[in-house]
C-alpha positions as a printed Julia matrix, in Angstrom:
317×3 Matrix{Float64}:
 -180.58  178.01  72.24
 -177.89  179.61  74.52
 -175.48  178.56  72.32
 -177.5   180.49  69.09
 -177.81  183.57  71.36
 -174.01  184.07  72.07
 -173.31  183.52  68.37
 -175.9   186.33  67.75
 -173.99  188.59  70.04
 -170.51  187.94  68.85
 -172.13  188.65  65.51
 -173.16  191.98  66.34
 -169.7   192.88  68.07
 -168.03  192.21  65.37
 -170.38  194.19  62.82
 -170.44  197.52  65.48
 -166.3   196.95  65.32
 -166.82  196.97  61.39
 -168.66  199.87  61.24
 -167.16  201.96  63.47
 -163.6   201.29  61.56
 -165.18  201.9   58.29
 -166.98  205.67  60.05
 -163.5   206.14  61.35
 -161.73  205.54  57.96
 -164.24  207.88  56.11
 -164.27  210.73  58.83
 -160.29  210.32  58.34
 -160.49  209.92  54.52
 -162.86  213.39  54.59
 -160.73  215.16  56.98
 -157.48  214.5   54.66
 -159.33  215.86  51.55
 -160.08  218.89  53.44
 -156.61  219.3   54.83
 -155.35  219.01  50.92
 -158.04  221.18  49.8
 -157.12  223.97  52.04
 -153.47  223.71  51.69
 -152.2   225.62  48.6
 -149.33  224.86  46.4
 -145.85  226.41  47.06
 -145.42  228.59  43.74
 -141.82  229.62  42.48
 -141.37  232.5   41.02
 -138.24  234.09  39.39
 -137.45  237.71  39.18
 -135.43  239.21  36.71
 -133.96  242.62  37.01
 -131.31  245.05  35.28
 -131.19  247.73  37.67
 -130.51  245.1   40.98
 -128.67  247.65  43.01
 -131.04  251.17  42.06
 -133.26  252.19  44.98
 -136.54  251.39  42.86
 -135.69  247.68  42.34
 -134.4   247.3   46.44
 -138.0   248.85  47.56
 -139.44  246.67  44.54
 -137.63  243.69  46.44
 -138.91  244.68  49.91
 -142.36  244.56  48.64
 -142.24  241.25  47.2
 -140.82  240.19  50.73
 -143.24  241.98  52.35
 -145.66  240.02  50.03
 -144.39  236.35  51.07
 -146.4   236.28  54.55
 -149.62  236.52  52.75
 -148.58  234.51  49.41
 -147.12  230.55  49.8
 -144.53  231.76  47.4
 -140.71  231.54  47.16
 -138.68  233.94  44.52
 -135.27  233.96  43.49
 -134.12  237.35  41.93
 -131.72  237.14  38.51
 -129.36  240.01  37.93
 -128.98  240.8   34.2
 -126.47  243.12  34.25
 -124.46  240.58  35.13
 -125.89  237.71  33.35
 -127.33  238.07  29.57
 -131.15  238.13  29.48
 -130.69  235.12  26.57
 -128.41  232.95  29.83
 -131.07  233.79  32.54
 -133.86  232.56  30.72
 -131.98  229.46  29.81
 -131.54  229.0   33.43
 -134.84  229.67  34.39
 -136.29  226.99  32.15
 -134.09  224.38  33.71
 -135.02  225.68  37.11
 -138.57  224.67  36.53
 -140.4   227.95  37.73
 -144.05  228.74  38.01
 -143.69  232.58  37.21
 -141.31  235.29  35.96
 -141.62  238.81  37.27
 -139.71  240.79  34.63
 -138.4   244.73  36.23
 -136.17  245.4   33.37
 -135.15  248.78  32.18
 -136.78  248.15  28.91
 -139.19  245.01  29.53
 -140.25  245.1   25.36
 -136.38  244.55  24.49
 -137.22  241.05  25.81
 -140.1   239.97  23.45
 -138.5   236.88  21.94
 -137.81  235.2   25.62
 -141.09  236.56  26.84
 -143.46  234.28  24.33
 -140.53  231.65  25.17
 -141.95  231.06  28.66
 -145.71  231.38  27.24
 -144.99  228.59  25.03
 -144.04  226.41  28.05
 -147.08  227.85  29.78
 -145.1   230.05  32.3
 -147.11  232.97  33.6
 -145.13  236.39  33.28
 -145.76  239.71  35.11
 -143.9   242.69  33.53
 -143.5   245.65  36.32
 -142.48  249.29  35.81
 -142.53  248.93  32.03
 -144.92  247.29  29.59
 -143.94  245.11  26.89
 -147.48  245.17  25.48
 -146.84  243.05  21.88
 -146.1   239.88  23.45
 -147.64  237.27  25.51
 -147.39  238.64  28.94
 -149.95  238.05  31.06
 -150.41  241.47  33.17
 -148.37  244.42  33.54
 -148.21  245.93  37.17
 -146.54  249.81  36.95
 -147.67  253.33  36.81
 -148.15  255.64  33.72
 -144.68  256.6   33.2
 -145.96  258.8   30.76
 -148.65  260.64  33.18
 -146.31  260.57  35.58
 -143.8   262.88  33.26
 -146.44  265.0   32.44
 -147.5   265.65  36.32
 -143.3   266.37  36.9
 -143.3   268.8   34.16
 -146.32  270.6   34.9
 -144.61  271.43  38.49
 -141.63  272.31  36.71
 -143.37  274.62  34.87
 -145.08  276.25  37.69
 -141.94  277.1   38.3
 -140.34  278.84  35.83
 -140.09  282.39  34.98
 -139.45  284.79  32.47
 -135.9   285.4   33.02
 -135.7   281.23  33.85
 -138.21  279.47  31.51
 -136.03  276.17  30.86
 -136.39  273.01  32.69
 -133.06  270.11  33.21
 -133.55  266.65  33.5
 -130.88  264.4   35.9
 -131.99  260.7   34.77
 -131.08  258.01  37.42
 -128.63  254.81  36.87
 -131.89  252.88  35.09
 -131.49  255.3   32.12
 -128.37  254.71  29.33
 -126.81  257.77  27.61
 -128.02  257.06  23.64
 -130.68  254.25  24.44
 -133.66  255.19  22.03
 -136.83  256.31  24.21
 -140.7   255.43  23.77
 -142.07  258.38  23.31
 -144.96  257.09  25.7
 -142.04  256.79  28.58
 -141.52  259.54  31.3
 -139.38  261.28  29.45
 -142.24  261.56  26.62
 -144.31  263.15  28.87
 -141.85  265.44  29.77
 -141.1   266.52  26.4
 -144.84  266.67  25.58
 -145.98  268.99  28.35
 -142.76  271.55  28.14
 -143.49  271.77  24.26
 -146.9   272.98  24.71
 -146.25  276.52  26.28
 -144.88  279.17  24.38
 -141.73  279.69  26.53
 -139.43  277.26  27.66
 -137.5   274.01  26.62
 -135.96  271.04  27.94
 -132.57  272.75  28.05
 -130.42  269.94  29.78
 -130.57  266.42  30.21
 -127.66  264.58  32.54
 -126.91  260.64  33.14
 -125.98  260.27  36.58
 -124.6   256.68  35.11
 -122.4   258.77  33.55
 -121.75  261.58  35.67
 -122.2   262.35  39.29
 -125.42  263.98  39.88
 -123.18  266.83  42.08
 -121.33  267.63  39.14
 -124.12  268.05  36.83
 -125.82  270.18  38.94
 -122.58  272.37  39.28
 -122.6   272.5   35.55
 -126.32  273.58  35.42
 -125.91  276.27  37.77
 -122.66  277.38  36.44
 -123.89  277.38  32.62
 -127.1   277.15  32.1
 -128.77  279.87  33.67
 -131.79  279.72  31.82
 -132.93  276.75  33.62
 -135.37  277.54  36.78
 -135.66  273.31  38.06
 -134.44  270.13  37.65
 -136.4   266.98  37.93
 -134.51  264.14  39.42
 -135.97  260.64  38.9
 -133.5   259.05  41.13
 -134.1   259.86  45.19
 -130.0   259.48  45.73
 -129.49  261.96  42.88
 -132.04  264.66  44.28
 -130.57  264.69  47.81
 -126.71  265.16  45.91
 -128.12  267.7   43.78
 -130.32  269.46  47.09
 -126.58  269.27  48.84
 -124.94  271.01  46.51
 -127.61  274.01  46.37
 -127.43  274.25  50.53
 -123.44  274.38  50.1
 -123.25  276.73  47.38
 -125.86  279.34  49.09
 -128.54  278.74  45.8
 -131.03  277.27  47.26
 -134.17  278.96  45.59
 -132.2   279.93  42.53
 -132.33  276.24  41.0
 -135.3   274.37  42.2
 -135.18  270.67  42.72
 -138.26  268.0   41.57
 -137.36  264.52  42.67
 -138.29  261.19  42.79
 -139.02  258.58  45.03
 -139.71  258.74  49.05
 -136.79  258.8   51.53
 -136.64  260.36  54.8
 -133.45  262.48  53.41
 -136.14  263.88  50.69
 -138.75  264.12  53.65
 -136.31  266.45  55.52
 -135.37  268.21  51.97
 -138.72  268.92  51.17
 -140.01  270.37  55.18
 -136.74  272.42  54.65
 -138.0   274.01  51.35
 -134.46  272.62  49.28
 -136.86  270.63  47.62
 -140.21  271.79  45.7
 -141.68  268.45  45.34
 -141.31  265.31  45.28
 -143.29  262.25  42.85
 -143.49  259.27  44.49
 -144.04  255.63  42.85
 -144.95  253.42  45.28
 -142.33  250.58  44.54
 -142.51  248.54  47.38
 -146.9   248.2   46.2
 -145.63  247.26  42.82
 -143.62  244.06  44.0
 -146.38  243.32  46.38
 -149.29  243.59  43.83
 -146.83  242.21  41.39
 -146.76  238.69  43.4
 -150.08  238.63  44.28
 -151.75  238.87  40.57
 -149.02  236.44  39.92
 -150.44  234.15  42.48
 -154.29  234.58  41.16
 -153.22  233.68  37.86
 -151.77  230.61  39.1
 -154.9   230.0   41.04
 -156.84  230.04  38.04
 -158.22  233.07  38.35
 -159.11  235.62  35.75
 -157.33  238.82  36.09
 -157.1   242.13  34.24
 -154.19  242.68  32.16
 -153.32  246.36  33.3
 -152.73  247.13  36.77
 -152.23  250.62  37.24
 -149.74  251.91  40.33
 -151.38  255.49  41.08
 -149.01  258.13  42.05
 -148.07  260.44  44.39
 -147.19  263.77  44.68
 -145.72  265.58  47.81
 -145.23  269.17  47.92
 -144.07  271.23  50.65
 -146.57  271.92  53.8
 -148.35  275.17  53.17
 -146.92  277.66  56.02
């Protein structure tokens, strides 16, 4: 009977050791599924660019680095002035990426490459610029157009009788010749300065071409019809508000500019400036990565994300 008894209790030793390995193994087995669950995938995303050193794409670039803290995301950026667009995305397809940010000066010229990558079921963002007849999967940017209709609108509010015209200095993004969408900034421009009676886009300059000092020499030495000139590079606006505080004519060509730099900040408190439009660059590589990330995730997203704008005029003494 003692005997029958001990066997009894190194039974039940043995089952409690069985169960309790078997509880420990499924508490583990739970707690890994829950560490895997909560631990997203590292996405890798590729970011191709034509305008690499303008200050739109280097603020685009800070805001995608600003984005990485919150997104488990690593990007490599492509530079296609150096590179053709046809090489990069050859590379890119061998690089096995997750994503393609596209900041191109003209996103649409890339079409056939774009539905490339959505045939391999890469997701890709176009920013600053749509490319709206292909397969992209969201476009993060502001209304170029709206946003050349809001410049030329201050222009206007600035011209007079005597000075009814309005110049244009376009930044390094822009190509002397390159054929425009008339939806583009410039489209707005030309929209709003048509509708008044008096007035005309009397001067457009390609600081690619030509220094924006020495276009704004030429303006004030030649054209002296024209009351402002928008900028739509920052860099270009503080040249061109330089030249007006050396020559003594500040006031008699007024400055519009683009962008948000502490040299436009001081510009503008100083009255060199009239205004400045600002598109929030460093927002659109942030939001640019994160919608990128969603999509990833699964999620459903809209296709338009819409950038809203700026504008900064002098304080009111």
């Amino acid at each position: 009977m003692k005997y029958i008894i001990q066997l009894i209790e190194v039974f039940i030793i043995i089952l409690i050791i069985t169960l309790s390995v078997y509880a420990y193994n499924q508490v583990e087995a739970l707690n890994i599924m829950k560490r895997n669950a909560s631990v997203e995938r590292q996405y890798h995303v590729a970011l191709i660019s034509d305008t690499v050193d303008s200050y739109g794409t280097d603020q685009f670039v800070q805001g995608i680095q600003g984005s990485l803290k919150d997104f488990d995301t690593v990007f490599e950026t492509y530079d296609a002035q150096s590179e053709s667009v046809e090489a990069i995305f050859d590379m890119i397809k061998l690089t096995d990426v997750d994503g393609v940010i596209l900041k191109l000066d003209q996103n649409a010229a890339a079409a056939p490459w774009i539905d490339q990558l959505k045939s391999e079921d890469i997701f890709v963002v176009t920013a600053g610029n749509d490319a709206p007849n292909t397969g992209r999967d969201v476009y993060v940017g502001t209304n170029k157009y709206n946003m050349g209709r809001q410049a030329a609108k201050i222009a206007l509010s600035l011209t007079s009788k005597q000075q009814p015209d309005v110049g244009i200095v376009l930044g390094p993004e822009y190509e002397q010749g390159e054929t425009f969408s008339p939806n583009n900034f410039l489209g707005g421009i030309y929209d709003t300065v048509g509708e008044v009676d008096e007035g005309a886009v009397a001067y457009v300059g390609y600081a690619k071409q030509i220094r924006a000092e020495i276009i704004i020499d030429d303006v004030l030495k030649n054209y002296p019809n024209i009351a402002v000139v928008i900028c739509t590079d920052p860099v270009d606006a503080v040249r061109a508000a330089r030249v007006l505080v050396d020559k003594n004519k500040v006031g008699v060509l007024k400055i519009i500019a683009g962008g948000d730099t502490p040299e436009l900040d001081d510009s503008l408190d100083q009255g060199i400036i009239s205004a400045t439009l600002i598109e929030d660059y460093q927002q659109l590589g942030y939001m640019s990565i994160a919608y990128l990330n969603q999509l990833l995730n699964g999620e459903e997203i809209t296709s338009y994300v819409n950038i809203p704008i700026e504008i900064r005029l002098p304080d009111a003494e």
